[in-house]
C-alpha positions in Angstrom: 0.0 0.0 0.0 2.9 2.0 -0.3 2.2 2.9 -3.6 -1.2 3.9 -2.9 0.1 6.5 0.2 2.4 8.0 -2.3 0.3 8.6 -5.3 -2.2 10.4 -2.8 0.9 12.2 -1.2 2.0 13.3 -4.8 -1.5 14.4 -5.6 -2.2 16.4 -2.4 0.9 18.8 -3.7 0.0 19.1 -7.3 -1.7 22.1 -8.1 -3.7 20.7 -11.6 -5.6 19.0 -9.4 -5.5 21.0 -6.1 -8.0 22.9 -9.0 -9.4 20.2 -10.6 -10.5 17.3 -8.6 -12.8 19.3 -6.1 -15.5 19.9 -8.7 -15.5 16.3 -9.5 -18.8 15.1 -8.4 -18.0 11.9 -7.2 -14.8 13.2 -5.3 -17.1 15.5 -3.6 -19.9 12.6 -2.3 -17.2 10.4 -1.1 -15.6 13.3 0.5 -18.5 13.7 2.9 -17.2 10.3 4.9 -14.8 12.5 6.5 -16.6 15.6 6.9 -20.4 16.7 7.4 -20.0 19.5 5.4 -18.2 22.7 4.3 -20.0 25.0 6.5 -19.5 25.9 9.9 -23.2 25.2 10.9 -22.7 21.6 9.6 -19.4 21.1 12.2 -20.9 22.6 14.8 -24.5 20.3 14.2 -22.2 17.2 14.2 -20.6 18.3 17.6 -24.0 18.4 19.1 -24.9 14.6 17.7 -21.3 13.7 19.4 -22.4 15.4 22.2 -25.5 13.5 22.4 -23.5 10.3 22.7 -21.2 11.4 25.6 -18.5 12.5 23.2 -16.6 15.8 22.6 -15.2 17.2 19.9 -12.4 19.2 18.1 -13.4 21.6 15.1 -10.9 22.4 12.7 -11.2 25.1 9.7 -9.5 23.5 6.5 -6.6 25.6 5.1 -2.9 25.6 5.2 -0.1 27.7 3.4 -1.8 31.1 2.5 -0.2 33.5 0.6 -1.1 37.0 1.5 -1.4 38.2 5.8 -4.5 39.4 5.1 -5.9 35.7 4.5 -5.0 35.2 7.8 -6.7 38.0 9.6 -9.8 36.6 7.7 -8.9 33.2 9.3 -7.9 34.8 12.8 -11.4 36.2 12.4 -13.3 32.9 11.5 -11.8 31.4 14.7 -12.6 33.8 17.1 -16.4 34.2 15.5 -15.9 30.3 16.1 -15.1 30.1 20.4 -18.4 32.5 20.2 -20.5 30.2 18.6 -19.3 27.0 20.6 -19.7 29.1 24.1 -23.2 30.4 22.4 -24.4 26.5 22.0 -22.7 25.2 25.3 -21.0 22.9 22.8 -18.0 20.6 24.4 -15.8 21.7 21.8 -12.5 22.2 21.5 -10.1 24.2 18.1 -7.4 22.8 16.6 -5.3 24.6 13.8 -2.2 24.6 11.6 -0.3 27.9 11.9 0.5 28.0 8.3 -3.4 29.1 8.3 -2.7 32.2 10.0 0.8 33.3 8.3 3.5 31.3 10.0 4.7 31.5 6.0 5.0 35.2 6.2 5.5 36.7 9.8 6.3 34.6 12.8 5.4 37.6 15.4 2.1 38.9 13.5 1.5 34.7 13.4 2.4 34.9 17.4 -0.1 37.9 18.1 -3.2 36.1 15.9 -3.0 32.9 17.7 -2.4 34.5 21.1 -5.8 36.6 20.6 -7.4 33.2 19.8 -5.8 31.1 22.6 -7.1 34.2 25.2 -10.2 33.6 24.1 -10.6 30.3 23.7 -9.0 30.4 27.7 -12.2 33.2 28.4 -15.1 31.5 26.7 -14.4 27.8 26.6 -11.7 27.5 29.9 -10.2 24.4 27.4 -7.1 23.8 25.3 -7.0 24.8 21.4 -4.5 22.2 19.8 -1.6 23.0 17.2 -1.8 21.1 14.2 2.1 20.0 13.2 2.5 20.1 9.2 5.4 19.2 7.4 9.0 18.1 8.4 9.9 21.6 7.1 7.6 23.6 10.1 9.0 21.4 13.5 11.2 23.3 14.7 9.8 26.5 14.0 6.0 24.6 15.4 7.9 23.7 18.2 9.6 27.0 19.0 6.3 28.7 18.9 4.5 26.4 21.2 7.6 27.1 24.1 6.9 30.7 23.1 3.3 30.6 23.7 3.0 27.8 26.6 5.4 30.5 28.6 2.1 32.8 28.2 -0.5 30.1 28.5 -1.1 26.5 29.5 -4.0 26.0 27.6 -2.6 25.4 24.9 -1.6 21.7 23.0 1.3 20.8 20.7 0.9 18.0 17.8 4.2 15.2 17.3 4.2 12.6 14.9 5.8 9.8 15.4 7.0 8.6 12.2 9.6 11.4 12.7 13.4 9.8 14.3 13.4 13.1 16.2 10.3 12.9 18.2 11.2 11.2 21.0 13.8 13.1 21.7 11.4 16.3 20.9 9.0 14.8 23.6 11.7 14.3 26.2 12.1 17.9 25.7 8.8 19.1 25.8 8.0 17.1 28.9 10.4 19.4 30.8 7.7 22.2 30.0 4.8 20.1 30.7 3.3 20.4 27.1 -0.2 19.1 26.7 0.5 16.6 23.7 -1.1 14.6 21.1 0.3 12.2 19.3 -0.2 11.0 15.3 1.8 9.1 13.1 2.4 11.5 10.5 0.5 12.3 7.3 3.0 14.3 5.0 5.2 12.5 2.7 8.7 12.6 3.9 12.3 11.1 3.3 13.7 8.0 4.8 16.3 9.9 6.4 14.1 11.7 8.9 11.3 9.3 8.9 11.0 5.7 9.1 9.9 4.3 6.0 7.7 1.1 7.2 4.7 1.6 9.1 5.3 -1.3 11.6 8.1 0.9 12.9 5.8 4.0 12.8 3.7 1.9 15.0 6.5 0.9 17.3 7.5 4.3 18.3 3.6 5.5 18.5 3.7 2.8 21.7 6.9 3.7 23.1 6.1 7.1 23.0 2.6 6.4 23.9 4.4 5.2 26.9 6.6 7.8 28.0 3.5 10.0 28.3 0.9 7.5 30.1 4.5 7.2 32.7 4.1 10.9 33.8 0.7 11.8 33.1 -0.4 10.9 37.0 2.7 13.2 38.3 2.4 16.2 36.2 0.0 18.7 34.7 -0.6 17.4 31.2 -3.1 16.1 28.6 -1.9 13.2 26.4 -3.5 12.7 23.5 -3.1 9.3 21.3 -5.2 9.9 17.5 -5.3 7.1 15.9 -7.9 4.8 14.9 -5.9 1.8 14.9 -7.6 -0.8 17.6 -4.7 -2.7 18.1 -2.7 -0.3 19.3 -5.6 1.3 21.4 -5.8 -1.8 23.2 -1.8 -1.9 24.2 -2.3 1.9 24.9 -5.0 0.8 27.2 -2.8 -2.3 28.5 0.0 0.2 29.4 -2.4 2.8 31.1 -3.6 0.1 33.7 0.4 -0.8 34.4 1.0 3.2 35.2 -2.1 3.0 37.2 -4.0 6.1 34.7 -7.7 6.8 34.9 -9.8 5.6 32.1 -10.8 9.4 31.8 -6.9 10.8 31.6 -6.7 8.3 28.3 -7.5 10.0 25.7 -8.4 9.0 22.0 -8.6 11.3 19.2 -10.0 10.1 16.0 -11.3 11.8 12.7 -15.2 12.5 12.2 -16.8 9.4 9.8 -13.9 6.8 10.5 -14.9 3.4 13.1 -17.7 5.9 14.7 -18.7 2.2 16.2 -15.5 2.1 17.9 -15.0 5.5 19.5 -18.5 4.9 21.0 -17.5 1.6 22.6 -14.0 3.5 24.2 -16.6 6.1 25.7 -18.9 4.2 26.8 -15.9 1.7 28.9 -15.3 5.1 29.9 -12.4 6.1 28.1 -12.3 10.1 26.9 -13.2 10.1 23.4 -12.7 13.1 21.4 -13.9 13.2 17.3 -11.9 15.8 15.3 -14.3 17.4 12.8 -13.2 19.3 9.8 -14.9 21.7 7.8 -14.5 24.0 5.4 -14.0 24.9 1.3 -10.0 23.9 1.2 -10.7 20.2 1.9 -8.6 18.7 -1.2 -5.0 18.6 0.1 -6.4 17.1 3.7 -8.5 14.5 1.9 -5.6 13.2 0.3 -4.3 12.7 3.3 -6.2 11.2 4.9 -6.6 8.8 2.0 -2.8 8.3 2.2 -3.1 7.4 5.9 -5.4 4.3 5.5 -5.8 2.0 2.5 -9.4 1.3 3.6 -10.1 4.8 2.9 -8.8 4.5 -0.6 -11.4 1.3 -1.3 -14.1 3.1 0.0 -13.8 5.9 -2.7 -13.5 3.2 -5.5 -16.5 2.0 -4.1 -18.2 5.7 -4.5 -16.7 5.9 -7.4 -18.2 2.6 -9.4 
């Protein structure tokens, strides 16, 4: 299936059909597995479903990479009409973004101001965390660099690793020092062997060990760990290690993407286990679709299946 991840990879980045394949009609019905729609109404009527079911969300406003500052005031904007919205609706919601979405491209301070005004307010009108999407190889160190910045201003806010990166466990030792609120991925973007590992077993070996590391301190200091993936396997050896460091069900968390094993994440709540469903939304969907299609091959036979 290593093919199939890289010929989605390659097709997230080409612009031909960054433009093309959005208007394709039956790109845009299989599209709406991952997403309820591209409006903010349609996110924020999902999160009350979730809700319904004892499960809270994350909302996240598609986009990455703009190419003017003024895009990202419009964004800074979006996010803070957001926080109003989810306090309006007594929603259990919490925001996740990339920074690229707000300039990180352009200006690192004007960047730094627009996400400080929306962690104040997310820390005034929801009192919960608003997450830090991690992109690229390219952004970690500058991602991580921000989030010391910022977590020396505020606690309420979380830090994305991925953990088909060699560098990340050396990048979480690190952040641990600071007690960063952390969740965990396996990585999405396509990236060389000689800063990622290449094979996904390996990818799922260090999402454990890592996985580890956090459940070992999360009793003895101030932090949320975070483990997204919807891989049951691993969930249930996440789950095996939490009873060994003596966690609570409701400190292990699970974060896993709107439309994918719903089954599943209601079964974790309902043992008691703090589910959390990220829900995207929004127009610039194409380059996070392919993604997403890259992360699981299941995903790429259910669009074949749309598609025929």
């Amino acid at each position: 299936m290593n093919i199939f991840r890289n010929i989605f990879l390659w097709a997230s980045l080409n612009p031909w059909m960054r433009r093309n394949v959005p208007t394709w009609k039956y790109v845009q019905k299989a599209v709406k597995k991952f997403l309820p729609g591209e409006r903010v109404e349609d996110a924020l009527e999902a999160s009350k479903k979730f809700q319904a079911d004892g499960i809270p969300t994350l909302l996240t406003h598609l986009g990455e990479n703009i190419k003017d500052l003024s895009e990202g005031a419009a964004v800074c904007d979006h996010y803070l009409e957001l926080i109003d919205k989810i306090a309006a609706r007594s929603l259990d919601s919490e925001v996740s973004l990339k920074l690229t979405q707000l300039g990180f491209d352009l200006s690192f301070d004007i960047t730094y101001e627009r996400f400080k005004t929306i962690t104040q307010k997310v820390q005034e009108k929801l009192g919960n965390i608003i997450w830090i999407d991690m992109e690229g190889s390219a952004y970690t160190q500058q991602t991580i660099d921000f989030y010391k910045k910022i977590k020396q201003e505020y606690n309420n806010v979380g830090l994305c690793l991925q953990t088909y990166l060699y560098r990340t466990e050396k990048d979480l030792d690190d952040l641990l020092k600071i007690n960063a609120h952390i969740r965990l991925v396996k990585g999405a973007y396509k990236e060389p062997k000689e800063i990622a590992f290449p094979i996904r077993k390996d990818v799922d070996k260090n999402f454990l060990n890592l996985s580890k590391k956090l459940l070992r301190v999360t009793n003895s200091k101030n932090i949320r760990a975070a483990f997204a993936t919807h891989d049951e396997n691993l969930c249930s050896l996440i789950i095996r290690e939490s009873k060994h460091y003596s966690v609570p069900k409701e400190k292990v968390e699970f974060q896993m993407l709107y439309g994918i094993k719903p089954g599943y994440q209601k079964k974790l709540a309902y043992d008691g286990y703090l589910v959390k469903t990220l829900i995207s939304y929004g127009n610039f969907w194409y380059p996070w679709y392919m993604r997403r299609l890259a992360e699981r091959p299941a995903n790429v036979w259910f669009v074949l299946k749309n598609i025929f």
